[in-house]
N, C-alpha and C positions, 0 to 999 in steps of 0.2 A: 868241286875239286876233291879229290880220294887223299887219304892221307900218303899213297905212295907218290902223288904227284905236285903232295906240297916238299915244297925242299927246305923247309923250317921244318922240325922238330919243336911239338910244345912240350911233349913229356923226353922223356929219356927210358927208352928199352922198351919193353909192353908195361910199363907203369898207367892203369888205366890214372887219371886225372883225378878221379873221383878220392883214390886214395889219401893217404896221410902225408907220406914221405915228398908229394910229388912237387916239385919245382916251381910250378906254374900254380899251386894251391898256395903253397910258401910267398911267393911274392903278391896274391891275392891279397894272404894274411898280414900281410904289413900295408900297404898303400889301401886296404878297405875301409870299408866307412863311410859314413855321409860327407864327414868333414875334412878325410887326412888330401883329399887329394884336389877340393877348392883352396886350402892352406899352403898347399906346393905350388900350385898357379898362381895363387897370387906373391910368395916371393919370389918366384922365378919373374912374375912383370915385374916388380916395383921391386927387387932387393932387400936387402938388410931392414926392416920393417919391428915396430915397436907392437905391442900386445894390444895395445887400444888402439891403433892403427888397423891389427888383423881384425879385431872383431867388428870396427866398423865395416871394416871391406866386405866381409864375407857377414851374408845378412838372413838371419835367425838361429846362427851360432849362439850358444848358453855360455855363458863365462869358465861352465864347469864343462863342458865337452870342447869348448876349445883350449882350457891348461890340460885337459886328458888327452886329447889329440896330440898337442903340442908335443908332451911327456912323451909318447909311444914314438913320435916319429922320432925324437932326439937320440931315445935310447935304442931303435934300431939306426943311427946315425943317420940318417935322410936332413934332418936340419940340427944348424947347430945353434945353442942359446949364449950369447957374452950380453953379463952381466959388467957396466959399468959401476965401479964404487967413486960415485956420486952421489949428490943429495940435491935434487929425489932421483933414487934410484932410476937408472936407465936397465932396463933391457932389449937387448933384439933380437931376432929369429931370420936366418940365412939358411941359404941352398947349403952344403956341404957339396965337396966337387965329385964324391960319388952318385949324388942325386943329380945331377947334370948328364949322367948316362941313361936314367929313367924319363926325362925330359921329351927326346925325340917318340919313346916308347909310348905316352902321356898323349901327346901331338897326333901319332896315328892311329890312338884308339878316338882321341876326337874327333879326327877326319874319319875313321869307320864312322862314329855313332853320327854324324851328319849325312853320311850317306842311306843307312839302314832308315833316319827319320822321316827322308822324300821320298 
């Protein structure tokens, strides 16, 4: 398919991809990684999810690349962290309901990458 006969747009104007400014490198830059985007699967399965909960789920995570994952996704808002003041300390890690529009986006590059693997 030519790009005049896809009717998605992945860049905006003649912005080749490859550059800085581009859209589709931007949201690269946030959801890349080994880890940021088995972290978003698995709170979108199981919800509101505690930190020794994530790292068992997700298996050969480092303790320090998944509080570093954690960090980047929060502060570009994709999940949100509530800390309970309890003792011992609660924390958990949630979708934010802007991450719920990246979700289906997530689901059809799965289904791409299952088909490109047969």
């Amino acid at each position: 398919m030519t790009t005049s006969e896809n009717t998605t747009s992945l860049c905006s104007g003649n912005v080749c991809p490859c550059q800085e400014k581009c859209p589709l490198s931007a949201a690269l830059e946030i959801i890349g990684g080994k880890w940021k985007i088995p972290i978003l699967c698995s709170l979108y399965n199981d919800g509101p999810t505690r930190y020794n909960a994530l790292r068992k789920k997700i298996k050969g995570v480092t303790n320090t690349m998944l509080a570093s994952s954690l960090k980047e996704l929060e502060a570009d808002g994709l999940i949100l962290r509530t800390q309970y003041n309890e003792m011992p300390l609660r924390v958990e890690y949630e979708l934010t309901k802007n991450t719920n529009r990246l979700i289906p986006i997530l689901g059809s590059l799965s289904a791409w990458g299952k088909e490109i693997k047969n």
